[in-house]
HTML snippet that shows the backbone in 3Dmol.js (N, CA, C, O; Angstrom):
<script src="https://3Dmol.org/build/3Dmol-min.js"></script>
<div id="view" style="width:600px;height:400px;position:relative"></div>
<script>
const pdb = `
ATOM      1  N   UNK A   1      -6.325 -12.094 -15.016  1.00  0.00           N
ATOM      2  CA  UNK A   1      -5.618 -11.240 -14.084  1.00  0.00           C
ATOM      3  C   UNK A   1      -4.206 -10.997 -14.626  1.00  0.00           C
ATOM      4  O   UNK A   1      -3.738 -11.993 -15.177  1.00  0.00           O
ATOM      5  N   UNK A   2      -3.358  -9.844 -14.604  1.00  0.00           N
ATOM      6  CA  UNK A   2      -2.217  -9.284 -15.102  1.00  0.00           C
ATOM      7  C   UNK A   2      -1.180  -9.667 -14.128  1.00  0.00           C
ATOM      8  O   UNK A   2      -1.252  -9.437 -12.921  1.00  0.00           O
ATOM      9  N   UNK A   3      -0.405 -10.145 -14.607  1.00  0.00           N
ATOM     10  CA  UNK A   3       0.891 -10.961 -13.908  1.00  0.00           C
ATOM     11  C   UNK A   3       1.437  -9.668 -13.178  1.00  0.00           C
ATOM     12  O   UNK A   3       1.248  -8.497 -13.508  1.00  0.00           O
ATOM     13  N   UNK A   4       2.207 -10.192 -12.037  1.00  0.00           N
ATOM     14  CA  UNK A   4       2.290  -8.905 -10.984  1.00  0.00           C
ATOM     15  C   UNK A   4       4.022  -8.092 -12.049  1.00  0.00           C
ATOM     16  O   UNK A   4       4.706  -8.707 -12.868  1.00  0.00           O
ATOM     17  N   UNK A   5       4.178  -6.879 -11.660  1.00  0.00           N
ATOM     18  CA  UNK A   5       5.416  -6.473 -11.925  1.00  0.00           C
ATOM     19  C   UNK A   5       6.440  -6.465 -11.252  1.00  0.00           C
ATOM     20  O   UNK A   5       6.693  -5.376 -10.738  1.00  0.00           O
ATOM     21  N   UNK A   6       7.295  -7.464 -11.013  1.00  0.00           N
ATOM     22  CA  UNK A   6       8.160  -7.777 -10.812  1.00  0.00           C
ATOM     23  C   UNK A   6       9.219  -6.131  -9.925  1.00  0.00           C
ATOM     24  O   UNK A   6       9.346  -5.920  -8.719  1.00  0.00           O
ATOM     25  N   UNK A   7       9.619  -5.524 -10.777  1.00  0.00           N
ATOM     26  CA  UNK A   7      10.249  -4.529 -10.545  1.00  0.00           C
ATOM     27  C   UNK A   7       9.191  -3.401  -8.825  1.00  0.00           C
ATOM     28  O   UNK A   7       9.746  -2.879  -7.858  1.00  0.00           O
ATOM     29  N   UNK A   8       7.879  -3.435  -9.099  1.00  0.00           N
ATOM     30  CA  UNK A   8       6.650  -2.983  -8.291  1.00  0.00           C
ATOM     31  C   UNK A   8       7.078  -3.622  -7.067  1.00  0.00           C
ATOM     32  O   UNK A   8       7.370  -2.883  -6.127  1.00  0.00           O
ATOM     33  N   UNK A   9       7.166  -4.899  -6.923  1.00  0.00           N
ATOM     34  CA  UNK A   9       6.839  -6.068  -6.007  1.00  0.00           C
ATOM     35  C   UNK A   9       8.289  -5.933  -5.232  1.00  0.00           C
ATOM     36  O   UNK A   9       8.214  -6.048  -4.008  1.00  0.00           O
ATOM     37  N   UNK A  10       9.755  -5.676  -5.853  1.00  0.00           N
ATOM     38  CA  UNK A  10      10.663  -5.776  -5.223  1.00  0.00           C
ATOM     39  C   UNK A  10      10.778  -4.264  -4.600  1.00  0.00           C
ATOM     40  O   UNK A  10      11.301  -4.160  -3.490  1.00  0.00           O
ATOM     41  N   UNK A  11      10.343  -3.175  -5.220  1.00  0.00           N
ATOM     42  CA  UNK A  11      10.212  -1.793  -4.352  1.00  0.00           C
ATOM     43  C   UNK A  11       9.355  -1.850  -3.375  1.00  0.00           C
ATOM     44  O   UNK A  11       9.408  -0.833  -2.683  1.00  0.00           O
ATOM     45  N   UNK A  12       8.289  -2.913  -2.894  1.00  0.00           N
ATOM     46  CA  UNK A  12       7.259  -2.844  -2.270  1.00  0.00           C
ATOM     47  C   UNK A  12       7.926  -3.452  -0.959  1.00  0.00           C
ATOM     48  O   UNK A  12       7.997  -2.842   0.107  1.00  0.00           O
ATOM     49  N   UNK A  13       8.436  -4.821  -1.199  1.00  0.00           N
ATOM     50  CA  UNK A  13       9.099  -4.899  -0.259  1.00  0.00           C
ATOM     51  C   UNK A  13      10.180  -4.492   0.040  1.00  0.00           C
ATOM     52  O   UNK A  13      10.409  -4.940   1.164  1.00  0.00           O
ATOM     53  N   UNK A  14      11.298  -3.683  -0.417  1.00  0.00           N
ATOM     54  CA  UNK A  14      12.013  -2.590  -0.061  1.00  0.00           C
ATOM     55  C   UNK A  14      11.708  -1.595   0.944  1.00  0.00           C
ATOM     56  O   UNK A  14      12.282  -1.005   1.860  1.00  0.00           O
ATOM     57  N   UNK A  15      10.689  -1.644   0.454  1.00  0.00           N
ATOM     58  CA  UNK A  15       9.899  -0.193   1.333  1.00  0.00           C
ATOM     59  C   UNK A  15       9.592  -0.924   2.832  1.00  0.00           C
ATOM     60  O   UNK A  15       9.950  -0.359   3.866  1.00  0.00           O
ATOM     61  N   UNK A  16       8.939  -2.147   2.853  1.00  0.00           N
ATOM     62  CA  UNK A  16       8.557  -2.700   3.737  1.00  0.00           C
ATOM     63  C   UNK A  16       9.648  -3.203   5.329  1.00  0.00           C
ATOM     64  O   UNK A  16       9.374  -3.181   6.529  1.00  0.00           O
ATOM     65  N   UNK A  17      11.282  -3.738   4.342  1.00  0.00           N
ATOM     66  CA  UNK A  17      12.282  -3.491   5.181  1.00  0.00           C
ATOM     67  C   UNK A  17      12.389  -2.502   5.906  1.00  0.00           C
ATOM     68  O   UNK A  17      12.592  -2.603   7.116  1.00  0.00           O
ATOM     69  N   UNK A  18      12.238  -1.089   5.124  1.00  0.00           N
ATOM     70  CA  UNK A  18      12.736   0.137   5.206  1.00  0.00           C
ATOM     71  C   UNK A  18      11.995   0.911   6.832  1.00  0.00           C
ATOM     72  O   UNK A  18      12.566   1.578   7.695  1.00  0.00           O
ATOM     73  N   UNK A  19      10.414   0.425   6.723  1.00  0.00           N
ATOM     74  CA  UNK A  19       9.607   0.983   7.484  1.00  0.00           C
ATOM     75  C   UNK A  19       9.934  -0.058   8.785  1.00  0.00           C
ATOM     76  O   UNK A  19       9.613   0.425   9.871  1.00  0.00           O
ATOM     77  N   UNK A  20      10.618  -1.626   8.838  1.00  0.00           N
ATOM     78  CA  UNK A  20      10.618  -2.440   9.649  1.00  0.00           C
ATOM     79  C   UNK A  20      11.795  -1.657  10.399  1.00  0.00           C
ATOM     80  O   UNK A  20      11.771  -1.093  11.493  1.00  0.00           O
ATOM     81  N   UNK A  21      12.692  -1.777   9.597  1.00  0.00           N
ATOM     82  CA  UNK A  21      13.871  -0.793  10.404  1.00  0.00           C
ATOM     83  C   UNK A  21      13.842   0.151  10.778  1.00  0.00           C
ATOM     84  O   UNK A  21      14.786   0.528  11.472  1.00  0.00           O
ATOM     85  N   UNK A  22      12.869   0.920  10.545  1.00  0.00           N
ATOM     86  CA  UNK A  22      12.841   2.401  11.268  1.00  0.00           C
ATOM     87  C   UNK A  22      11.985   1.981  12.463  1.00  0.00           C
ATOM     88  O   UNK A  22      12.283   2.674  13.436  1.00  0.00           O
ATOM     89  N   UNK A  23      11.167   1.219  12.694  1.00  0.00           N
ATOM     90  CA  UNK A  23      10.232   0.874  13.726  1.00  0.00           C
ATOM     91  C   UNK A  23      11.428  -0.003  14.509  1.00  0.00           C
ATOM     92  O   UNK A  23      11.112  -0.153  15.689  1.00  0.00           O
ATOM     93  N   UNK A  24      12.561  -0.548  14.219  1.00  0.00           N
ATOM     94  CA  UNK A  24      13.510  -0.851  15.186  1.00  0.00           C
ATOM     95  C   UNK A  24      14.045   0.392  16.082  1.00  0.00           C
ATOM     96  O   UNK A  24      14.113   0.561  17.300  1.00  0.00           O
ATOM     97  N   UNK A  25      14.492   1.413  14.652  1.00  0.00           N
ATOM     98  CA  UNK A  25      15.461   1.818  15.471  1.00  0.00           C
ATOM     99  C   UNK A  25      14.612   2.929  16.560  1.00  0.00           C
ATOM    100  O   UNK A  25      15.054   3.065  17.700  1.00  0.00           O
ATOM    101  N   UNK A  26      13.644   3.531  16.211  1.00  0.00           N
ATOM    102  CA  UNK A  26      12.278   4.227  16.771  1.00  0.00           C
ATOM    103  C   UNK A  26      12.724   3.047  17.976  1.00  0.00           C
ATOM    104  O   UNK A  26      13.722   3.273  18.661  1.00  0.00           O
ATOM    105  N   UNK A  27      12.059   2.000  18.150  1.00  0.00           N
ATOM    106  CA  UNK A  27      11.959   1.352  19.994  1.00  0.00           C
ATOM    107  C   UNK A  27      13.381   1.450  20.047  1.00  0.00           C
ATOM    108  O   UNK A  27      13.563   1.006  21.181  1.00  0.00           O
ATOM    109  N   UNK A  28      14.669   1.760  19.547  1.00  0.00           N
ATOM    110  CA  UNK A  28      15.707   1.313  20.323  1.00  0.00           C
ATOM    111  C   UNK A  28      15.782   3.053  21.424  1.00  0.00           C
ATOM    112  O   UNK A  28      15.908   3.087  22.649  1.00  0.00           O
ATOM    113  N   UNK A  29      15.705   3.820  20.837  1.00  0.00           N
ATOM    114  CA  UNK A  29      15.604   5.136  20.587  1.00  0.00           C
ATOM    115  C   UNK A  29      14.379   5.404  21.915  1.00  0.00           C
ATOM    116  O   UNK A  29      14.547   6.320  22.721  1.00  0.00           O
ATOM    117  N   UNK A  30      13.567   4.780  21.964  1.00  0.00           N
ATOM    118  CA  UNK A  30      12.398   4.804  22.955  1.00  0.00           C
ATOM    119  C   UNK A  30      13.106   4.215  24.599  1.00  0.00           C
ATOM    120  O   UNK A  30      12.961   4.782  25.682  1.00  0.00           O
ATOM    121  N   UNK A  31      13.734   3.165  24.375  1.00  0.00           N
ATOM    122  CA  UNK A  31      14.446   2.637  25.382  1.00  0.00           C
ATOM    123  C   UNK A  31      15.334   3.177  26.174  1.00  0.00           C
ATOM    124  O   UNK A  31      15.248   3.315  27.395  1.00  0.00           O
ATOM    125  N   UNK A  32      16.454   3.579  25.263  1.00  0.00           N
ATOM    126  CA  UNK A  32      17.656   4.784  25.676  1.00  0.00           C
ATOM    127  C   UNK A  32      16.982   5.643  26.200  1.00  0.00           C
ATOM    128  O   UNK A  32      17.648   6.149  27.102  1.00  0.00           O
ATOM    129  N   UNK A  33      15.667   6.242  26.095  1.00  0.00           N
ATOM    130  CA  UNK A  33      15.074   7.302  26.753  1.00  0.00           C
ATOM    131  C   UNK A  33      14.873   7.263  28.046  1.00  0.00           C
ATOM    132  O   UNK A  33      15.306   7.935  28.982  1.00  0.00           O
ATOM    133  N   UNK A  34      13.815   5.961  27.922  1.00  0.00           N
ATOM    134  CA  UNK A  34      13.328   5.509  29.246  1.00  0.00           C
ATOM    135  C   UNK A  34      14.424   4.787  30.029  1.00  0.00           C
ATOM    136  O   UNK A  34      13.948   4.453  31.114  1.00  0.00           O
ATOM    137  N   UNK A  35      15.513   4.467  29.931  1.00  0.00           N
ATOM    138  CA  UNK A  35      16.448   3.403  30.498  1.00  0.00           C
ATOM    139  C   UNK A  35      17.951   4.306  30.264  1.00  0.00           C
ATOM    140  O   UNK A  35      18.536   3.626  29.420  1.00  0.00           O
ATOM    141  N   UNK A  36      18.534   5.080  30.483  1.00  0.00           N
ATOM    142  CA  UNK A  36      19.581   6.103  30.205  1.00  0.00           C
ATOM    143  C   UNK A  36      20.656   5.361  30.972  1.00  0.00           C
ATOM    144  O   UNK A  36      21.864   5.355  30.731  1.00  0.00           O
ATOM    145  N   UNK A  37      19.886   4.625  32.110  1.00  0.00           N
ATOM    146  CA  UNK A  37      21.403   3.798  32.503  1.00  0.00           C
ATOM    147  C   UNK A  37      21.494   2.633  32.114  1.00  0.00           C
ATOM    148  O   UNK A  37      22.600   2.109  32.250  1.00  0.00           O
ATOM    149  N   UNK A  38      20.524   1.925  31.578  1.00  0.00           N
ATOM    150  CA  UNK A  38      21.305   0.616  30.626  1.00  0.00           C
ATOM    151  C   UNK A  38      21.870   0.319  30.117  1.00  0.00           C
ATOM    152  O   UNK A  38      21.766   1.062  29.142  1.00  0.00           O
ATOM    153  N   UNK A  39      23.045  -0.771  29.792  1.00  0.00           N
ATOM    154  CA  UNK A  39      24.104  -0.906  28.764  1.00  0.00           C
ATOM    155  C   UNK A  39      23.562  -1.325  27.729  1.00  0.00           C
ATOM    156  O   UNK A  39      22.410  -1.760  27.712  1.00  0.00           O
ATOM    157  N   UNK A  40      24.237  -1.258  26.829  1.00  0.00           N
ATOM    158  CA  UNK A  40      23.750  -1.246  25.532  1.00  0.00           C
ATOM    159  C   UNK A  40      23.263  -2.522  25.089  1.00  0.00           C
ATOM    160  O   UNK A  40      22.340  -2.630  24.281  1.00  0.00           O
ATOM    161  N   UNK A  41      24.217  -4.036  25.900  1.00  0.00           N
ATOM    162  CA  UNK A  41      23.505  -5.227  25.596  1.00  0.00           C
ATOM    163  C   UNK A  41      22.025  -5.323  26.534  1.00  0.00           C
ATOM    164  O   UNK A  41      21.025  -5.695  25.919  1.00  0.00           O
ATOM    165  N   UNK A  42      21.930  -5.095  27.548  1.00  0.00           N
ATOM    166  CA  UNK A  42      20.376  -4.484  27.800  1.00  0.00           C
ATOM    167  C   UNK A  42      19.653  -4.000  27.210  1.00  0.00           C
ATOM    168  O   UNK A  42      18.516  -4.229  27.622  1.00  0.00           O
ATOM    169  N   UNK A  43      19.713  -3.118  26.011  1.00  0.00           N
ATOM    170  CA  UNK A  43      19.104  -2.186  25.513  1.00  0.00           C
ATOM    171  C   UNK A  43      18.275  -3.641  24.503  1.00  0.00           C
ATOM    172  O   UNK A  43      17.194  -4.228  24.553  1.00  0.00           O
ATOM    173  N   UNK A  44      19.847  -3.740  23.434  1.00  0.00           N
ATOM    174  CA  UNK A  44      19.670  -5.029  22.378  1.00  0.00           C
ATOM    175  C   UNK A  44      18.407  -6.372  23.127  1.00  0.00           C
ATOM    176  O   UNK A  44      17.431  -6.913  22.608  1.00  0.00           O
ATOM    177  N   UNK A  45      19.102  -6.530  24.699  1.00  0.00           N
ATOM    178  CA  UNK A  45      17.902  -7.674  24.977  1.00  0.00           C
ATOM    179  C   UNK A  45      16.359  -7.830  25.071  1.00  0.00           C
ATOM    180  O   UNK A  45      15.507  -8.670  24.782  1.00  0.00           O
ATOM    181  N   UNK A  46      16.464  -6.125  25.829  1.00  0.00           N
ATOM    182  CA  UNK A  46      14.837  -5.453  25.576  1.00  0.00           C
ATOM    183  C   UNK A  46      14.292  -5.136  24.391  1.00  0.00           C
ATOM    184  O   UNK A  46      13.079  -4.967  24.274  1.00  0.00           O
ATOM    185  N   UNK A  47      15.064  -5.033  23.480  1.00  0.00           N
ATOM    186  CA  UNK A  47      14.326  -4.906  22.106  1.00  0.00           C
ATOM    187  C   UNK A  47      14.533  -6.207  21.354  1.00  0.00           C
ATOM    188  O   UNK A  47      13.813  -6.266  20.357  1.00  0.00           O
ATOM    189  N   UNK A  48      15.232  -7.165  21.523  1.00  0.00           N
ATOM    190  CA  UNK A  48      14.700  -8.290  20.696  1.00  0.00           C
ATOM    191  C   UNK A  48      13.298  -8.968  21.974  1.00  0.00           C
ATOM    192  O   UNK A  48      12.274  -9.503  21.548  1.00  0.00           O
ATOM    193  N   UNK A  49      13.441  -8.873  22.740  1.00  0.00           N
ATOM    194  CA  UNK A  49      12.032  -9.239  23.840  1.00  0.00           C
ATOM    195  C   UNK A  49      10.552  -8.833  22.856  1.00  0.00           C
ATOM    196  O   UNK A  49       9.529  -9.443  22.543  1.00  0.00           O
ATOM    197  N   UNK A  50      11.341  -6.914  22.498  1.00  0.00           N
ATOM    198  CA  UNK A  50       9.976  -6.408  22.102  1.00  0.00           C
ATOM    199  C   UNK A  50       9.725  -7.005  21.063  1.00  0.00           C
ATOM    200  O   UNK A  50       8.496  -7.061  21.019  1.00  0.00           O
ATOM    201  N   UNK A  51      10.325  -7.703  19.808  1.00  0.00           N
ATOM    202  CA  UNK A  51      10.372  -8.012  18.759  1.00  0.00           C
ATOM    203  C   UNK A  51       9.446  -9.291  18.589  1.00  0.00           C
ATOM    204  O   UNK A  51       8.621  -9.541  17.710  1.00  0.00           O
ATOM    205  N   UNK A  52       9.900 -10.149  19.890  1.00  0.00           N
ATOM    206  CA  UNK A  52       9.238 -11.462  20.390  1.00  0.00           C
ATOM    207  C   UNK A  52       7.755 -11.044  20.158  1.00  0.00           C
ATOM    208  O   UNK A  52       6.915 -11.219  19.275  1.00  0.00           O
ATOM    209  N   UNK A  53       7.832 -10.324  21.525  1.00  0.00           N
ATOM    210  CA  UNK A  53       6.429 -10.153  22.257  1.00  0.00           C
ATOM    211  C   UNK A  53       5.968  -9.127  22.139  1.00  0.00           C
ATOM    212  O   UNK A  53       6.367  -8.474  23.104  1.00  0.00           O
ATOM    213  N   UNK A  54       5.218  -8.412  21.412  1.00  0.00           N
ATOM    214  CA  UNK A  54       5.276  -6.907  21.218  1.00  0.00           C
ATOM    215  C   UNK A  54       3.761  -6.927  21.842  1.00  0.00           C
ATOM    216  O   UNK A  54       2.801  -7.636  21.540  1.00  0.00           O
ATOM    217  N   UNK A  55       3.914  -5.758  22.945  1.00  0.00           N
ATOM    218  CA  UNK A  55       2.719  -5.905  24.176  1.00  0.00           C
ATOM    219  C   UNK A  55       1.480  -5.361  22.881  1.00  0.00           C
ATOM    220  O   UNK A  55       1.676  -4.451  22.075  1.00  0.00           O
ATOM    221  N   UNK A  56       0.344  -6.130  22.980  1.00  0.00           N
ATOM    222  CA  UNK A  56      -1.125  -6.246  22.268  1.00  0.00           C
ATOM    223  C   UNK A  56      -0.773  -6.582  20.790  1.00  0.00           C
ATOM    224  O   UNK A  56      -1.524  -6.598  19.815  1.00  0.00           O
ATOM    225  N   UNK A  57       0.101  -6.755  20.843  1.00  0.00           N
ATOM    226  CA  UNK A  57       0.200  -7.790  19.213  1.00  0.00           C
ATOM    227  C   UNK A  57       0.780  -9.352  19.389  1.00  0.00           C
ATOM    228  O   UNK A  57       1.617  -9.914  18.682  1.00  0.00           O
ATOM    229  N   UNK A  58       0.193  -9.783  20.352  1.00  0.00           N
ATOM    230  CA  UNK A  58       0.558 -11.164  21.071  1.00  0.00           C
ATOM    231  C   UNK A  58       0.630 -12.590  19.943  1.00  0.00           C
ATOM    232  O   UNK A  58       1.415 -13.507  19.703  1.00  0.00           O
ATOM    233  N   UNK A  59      -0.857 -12.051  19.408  1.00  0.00           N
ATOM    234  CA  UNK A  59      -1.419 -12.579  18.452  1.00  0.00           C
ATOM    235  C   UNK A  59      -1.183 -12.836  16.704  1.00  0.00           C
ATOM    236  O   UNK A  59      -1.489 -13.665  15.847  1.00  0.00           O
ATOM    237  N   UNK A  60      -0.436 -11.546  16.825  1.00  0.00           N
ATOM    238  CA  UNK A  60       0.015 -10.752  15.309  1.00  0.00           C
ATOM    239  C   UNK A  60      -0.466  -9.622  15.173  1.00  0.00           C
ATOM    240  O   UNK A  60      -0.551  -9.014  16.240  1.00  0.00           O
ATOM    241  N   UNK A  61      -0.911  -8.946  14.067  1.00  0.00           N
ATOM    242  CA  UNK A  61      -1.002  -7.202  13.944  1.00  0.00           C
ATOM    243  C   UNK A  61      -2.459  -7.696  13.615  1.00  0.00           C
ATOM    244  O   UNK A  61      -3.194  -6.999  14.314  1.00  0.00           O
ATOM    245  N   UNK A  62      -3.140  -8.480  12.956  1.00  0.00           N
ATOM    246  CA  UNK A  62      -4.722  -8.721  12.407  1.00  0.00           C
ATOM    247  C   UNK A  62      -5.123  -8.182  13.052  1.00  0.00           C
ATOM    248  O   UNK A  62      -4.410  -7.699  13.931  1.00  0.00           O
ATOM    249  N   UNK A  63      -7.003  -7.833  13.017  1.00  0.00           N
ATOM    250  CA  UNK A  63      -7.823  -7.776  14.023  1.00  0.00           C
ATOM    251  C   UNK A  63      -8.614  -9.272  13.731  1.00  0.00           C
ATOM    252  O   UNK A  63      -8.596 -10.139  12.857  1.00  0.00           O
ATOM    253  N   UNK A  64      -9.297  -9.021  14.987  1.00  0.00           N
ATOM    254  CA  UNK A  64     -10.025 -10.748  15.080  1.00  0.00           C
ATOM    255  C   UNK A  64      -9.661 -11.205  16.313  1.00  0.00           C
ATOM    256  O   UNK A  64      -9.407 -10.519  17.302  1.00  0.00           O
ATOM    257  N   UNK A  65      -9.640 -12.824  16.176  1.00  0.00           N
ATOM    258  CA  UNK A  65      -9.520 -13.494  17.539  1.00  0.00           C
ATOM    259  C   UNK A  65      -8.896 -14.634  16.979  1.00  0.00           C
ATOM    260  O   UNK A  65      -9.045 -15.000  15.813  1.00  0.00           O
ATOM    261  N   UNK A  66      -8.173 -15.205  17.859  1.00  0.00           N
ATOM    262  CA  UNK A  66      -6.875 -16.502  17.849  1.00  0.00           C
ATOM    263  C   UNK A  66      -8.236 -17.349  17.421  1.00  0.00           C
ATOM    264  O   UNK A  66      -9.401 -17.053  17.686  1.00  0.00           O
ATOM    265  N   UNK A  67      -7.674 -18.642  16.584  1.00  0.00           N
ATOM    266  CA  UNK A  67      -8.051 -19.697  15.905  1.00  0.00           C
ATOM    267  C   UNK A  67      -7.233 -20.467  15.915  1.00  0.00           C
ATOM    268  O   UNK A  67      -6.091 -20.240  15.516  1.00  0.00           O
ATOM    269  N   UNK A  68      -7.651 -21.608  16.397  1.00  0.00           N
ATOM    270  CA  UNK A  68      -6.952 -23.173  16.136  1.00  0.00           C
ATOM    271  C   UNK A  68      -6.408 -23.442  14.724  1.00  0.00           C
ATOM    272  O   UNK A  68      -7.341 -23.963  14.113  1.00  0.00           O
ATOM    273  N   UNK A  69      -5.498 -23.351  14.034  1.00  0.00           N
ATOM    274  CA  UNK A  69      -5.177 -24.315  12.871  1.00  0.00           C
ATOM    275  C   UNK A  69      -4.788 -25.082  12.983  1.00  0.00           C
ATOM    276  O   UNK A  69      -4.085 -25.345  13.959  1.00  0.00           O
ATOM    277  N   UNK A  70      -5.118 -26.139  11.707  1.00  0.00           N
ATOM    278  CA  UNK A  70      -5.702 -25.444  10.426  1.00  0.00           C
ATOM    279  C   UNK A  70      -7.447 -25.760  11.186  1.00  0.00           C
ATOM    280  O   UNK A  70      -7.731 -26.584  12.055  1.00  0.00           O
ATOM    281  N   UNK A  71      -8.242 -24.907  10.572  1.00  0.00           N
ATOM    282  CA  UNK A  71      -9.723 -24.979  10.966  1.00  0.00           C
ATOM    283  C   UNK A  71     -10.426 -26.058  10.580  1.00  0.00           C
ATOM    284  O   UNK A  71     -10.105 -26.859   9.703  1.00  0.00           O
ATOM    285  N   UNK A  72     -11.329 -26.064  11.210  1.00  0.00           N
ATOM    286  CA  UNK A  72     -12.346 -27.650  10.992  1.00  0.00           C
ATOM    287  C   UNK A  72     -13.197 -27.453  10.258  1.00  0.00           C
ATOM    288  O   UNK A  72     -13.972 -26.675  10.815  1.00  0.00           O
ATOM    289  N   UNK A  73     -13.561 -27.715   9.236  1.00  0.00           N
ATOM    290  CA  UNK A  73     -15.013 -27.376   8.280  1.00  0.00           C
ATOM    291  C   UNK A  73     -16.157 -27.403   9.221  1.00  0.00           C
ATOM    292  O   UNK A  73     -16.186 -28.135  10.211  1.00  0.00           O
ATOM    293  N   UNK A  74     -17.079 -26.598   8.889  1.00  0.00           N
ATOM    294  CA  UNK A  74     -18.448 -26.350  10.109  1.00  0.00           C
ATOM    295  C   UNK A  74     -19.379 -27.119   9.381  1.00  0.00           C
ATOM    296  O   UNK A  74     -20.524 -27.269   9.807  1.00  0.00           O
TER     297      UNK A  74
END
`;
const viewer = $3Dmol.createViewer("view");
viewer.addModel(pdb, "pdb");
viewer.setStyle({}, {cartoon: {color: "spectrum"}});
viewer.zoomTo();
viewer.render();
</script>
């Protein structure tokens, strides 16, 4: 197997920041909409909440079903 490229791997996750932060500022942006009279540390508390708990990704983003770790050999 070919050793990964270094230079590839640090644009990859670049990119990956890039899309995390826009999906911040997208819900902050969603909030101000729905909430026009909230102050702004309201705004910040509801979106680190969403960050927590992000409604149907309770679990994480996978598909599947929650598992005990680490698993038990069958």
């Amino acid at each position: 197997m070919a050793a990964a490229d270094p230079t590839r791997l640090a644009e990859n996750l670049r990119l990956a920041f890039e899309l995390h932060d826009a999906g911040v500022a997208l819900m902050r942006q969603n909030l101000r909409r729905r909430l026009p009279e909230a102050s702004e540390e309201d705004i910040d508390e509801r979106l680190a909440d969403w960050l927590r708990e992000r409604p149907g990704a309770e679990f994480g983003d996978a598909e599947g079903r929650p598992v005990p770790w680490p698993r038990r050999a069958p």
